[in-house]
Structures are given as structure tokens and as C-alpha cells.
N, C-alpha and C positions, 0 to 999 in steps of 0.2 A: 504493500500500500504506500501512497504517494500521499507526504502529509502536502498539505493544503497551504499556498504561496500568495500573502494576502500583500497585496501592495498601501503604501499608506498615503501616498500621494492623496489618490481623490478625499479623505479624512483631510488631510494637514491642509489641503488648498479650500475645504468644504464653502467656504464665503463665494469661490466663481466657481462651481460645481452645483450641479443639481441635487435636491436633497435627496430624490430616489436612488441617483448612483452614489452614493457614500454610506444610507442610510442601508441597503443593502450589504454594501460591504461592512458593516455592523453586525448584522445579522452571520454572515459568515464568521467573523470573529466569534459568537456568541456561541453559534455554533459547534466550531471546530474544539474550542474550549470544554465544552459540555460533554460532547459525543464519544470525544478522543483525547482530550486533555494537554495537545501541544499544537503548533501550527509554527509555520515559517512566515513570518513578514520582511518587507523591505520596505528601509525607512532611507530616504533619500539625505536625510541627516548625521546617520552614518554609513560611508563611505568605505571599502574594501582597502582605501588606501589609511583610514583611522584603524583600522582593525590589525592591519600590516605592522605598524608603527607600534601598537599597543604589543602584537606578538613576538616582535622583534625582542623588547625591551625588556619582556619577559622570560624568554627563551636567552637571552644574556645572564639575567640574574638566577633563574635557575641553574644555569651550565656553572654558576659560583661552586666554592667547595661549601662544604657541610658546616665547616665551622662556621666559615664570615656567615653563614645564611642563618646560622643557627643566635645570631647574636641579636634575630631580630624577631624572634620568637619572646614571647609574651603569657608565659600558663598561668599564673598567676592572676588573668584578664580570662581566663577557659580559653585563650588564642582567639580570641574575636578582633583584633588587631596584630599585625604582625605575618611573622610565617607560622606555618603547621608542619612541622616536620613529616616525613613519611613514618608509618607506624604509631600515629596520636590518632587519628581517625579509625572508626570501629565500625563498618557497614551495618547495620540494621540487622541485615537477612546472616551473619553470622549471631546473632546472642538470642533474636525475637522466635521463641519455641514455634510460636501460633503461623508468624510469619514460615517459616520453614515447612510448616507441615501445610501453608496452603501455596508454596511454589509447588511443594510435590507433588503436587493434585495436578498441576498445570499438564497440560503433552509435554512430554519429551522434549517436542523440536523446536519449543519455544522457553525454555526452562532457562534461570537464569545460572549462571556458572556459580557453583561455592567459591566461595574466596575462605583461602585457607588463614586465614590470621589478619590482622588491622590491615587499612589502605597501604600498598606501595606507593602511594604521591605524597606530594610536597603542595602546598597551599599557602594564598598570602591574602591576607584578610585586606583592604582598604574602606574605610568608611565615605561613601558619599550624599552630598547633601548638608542642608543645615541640621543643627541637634537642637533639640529641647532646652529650653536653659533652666530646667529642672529638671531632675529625674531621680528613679530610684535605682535608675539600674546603670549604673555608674559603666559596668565595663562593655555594654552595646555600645558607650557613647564615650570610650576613650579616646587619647589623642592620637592621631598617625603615629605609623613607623616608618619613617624612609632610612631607606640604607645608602650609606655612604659612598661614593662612588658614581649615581647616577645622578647625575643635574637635573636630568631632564623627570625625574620620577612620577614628581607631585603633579608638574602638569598635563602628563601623559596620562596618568591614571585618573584625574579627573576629570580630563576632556573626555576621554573615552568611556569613564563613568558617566557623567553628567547624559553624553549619549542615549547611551541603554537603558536609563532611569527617563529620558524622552522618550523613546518608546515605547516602554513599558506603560507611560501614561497613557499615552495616544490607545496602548491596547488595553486597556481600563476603561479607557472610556467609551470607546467604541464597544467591547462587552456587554457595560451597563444598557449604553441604549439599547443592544441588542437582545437584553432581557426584559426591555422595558421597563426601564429604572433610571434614574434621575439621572445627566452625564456624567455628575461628580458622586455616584455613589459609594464607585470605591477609592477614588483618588483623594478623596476628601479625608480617608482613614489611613493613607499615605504619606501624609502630609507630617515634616520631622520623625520619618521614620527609622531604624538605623540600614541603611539601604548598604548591600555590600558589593562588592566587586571582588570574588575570589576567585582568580586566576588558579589553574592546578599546574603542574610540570610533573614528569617523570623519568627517571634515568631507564634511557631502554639501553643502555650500556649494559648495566646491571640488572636490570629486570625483562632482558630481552626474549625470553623463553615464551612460545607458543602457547596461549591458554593462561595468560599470565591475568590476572585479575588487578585493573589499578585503582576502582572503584564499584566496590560492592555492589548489588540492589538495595535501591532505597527508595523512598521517597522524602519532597522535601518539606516541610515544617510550612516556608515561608507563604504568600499571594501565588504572587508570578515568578518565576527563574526564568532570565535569558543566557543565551549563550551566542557570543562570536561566533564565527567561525573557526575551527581548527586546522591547521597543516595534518596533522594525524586522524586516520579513519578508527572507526572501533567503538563509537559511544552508538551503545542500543539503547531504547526506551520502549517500554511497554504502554500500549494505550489501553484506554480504560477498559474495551472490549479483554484486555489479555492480550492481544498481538503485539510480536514482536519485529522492531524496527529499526533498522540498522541508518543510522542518524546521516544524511548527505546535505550537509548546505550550501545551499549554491553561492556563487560568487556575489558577496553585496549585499545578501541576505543575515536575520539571526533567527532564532532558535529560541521557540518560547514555550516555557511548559508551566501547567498547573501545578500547583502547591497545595499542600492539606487545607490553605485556609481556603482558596477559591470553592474547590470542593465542599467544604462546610457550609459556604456565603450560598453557594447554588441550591445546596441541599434545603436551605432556611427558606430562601426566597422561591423558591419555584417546587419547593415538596419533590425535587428530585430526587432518584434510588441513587447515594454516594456510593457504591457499589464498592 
């Protein structure tokens, strides 16, 4: 199955656009969210040459050694800023008993791989957006780590954040309408959230073995999860039916998928089966 390529143009321009063609493309967002749980948009605001830029930067500071990389680890904060070393991350579907015994239900030819012990990747938390100028929760709303070395860090990571948290909006809001819900219904619950930007990396140097697991099954906690694009093939996701889908994004496109909470919001408002 071929997930579903929403363009955001006629959305972003909707003021010299007719409300039928935008308001449609709504409905497909609303859609695709529901039915399946991820879709591919293109958002004209970011660009394959931001994404290039963003990966580069990345793939630099991951190919660092263990130590320097390690200096900007944070546990004392649960790693909610900073790096995540490989082996702090715990997949789900390794400890959740109920979780295990209903992959094994699944076919066969859709089942997802065991991972035999914590993540092999490396993770780097950044915080984007404003914060709360009160809080209880101190380490959602820590301060940056940048590592010594890149100039360019802060503003690479936040142009490029600042991006995908656009997007994200635009497909918030288009949702909503597509539920027939007020445009800000979920943007407005968005609003000073702790929004992350966590880049992964992996040593296929050392983890290069066939069938190698560098991220568990899980699911995610948050609304919406986006993703760039990757130079690396390999990220499957299961859509809500159960089918399994080996992830292709095209050039200049990202990668958007539901979160426990959208699930929940769906379930409230529309008496949906959160399956």
C-alpha cells in the first residue's frame, strides 16, 4: 500500500484558492489520519535542500567519538535534552507482556522483528519553540545542549525545527476541519508545548549485521510525529488496519504519523473504535 501524498500548497495559499479545493484536501488529511494513522505531505516551506543541511550536520556529529558525544548527555533531565546514548532507550515491545502476546497473534509476514536488548541508536533531544514561563515540569522545559565544535548548531536545528512544527500545524489544522471541529482545535492545545526535534544516528560500522534491530516496535506517547527524510531505507510502520509498511519518502516530502494522543482526541470526538 501506497501511503497517501497530501500537498499543502492549496491549504497554505487557501485566501486565492477555492474553499472546495482545500477544504477537500482536509478531509483527506482527516482521513488518512483516522483510517491509517500516517500520510506523507509536502510542504513547500520545507525544502529537500533544508532537510540536506539539517542531515549533513547530523551525520557529522554522530560520526563524533563516544566520548565528546557523551558529554552532552543529560540523565539527570530523563535525556529530554541532550544526547541518548545507544542502549538508554528500551523498545516497548521488549518488557510490555500484553504487547508481545498481541504481535504474536499478528501473520507471520507482517510481525515485527524482536529486538534482543535496548535500542542500538544514539538520539539528540532539541527543544523547539517558546516555553511556559511557569511550569512544573522543569526538565520538558530545560535549556539547550549544543556541542562545541558546530557554529552553525543552534540555527540549523531551529530553522529546521521551527519547519516541521509548520507543518505539523498546517496538518492540525486541516484535520480538525476535517473532523468538523473548530481550525484551532488542536493547535490551540499546542501552543508552549515542549515540541522536540530528535534526530536518531546509528553506527552500521558496528551494528552492520543483517536483521539488526535499531528501533524497536512502539508506539508514540506524543499528537503528531514527523519525520524528514532519510538517506537510509529500513523504517517500517504498521497502520492501524495491522499492515505492514516499509516507509519511502519521496524527495521534498515528510512523514507524518499519529500519536497515542491523536488516537485518544479521535476516539473522544467522533466515538471512534481506537483499535
Amino acid at each position: 500500500m501506497e501511503l497517501a501524498v497530501i500537498d499543502l500548497s492549496p491549504y497554505l495559499e487557501s485566501e486565492s484558492k477555492s474553499e472546495s479545493e482545500w477544504k477537500e484536501l482536509c478531509g483527506e488529511v482527516s482521513r488518512s489520519l483516522r483510517e491509517t494513522g500516517a500520510l506523507l505531505v509536502k510542504d513547500p516551506r520545507c525544502t529537500a535542500q533544508d532537510n540536506d543541511r539539517f542531515l549533513d550536520m547530523m551525520e557529522n556529529y554522530f560520526a563524533s567519538s563516544s566520548d565528546f558525544k557523551r558529554l552532552h548527555e543529560r540523565p539527570q533531565l530523563h535525556y529530554q535534552v541532550g544526547v541518548t546514548p545507544e542502549g538508554v532507550e528500551v523498545p516497548r515491545s521488549l518488557v510490555d507482556e500484553e504487547m508481545q502476546e498481541k504481535l504474536k497473534q499478528m501473520p507471520k509476514q507482517v510481525q515485527p522483528s524482536t529486538p534482543k536488548g535496548p535500542d542500538c541508536k544514539w538520539r539528540y533531544m532539541w527543544r523547539v519553540g517558546p516555553r511556559p514561563s511557569k511550569t512544573r515540569f522543569q526538565e520538558l522545559n530545560a535549556e539547550p545542549v549544543v556541542p562545541e565544535g558546530f557554529p552553525e548548531w543552534k540555527e540549523t536545528m531551529d530553522s529546521w525545527g521551527y519547519k516541521m512544527i509548520s507543518a505539523i500545524e498546517a496538518v492540525a489544522e486541516m484535520a480538525a476541519i476535517g473532523f468538523g471541529l473548530p481550525k484551532d482545535a488542536f493547535t490551540s492545545l499546542m501552543q508552549q508545548g515542549p515540541h522536540l526535534l530528535a534526530p536518531t544516528g546509528s553506527d552500521l560500522q558496528r551494528y552492520g549485521q543483517e536483521g539488526t534491530v535499531f528501533a524497536g516496535y512502539h508506539y508514540d506517547l506524543n499528537f503528531l510525529t514527523i519525520h524528514g527524510r532519510s538517506r537510509f531505507p529500513g523504517l517500517n510502520i504498521w497502520l492501524r488496519n495491522g499492515q505492514k509498511v516499509e516507509v519511502k519518502v519521496p524527495v521534498g516530502c515528510l512523514l507524518i504519523q499519529t500519536g497515542k494522543q491523536v488516537i485518544i482526541s479521535v476516539t473522544i470526538v467522533l466515538n471512534d473504535d481506537p483499535k
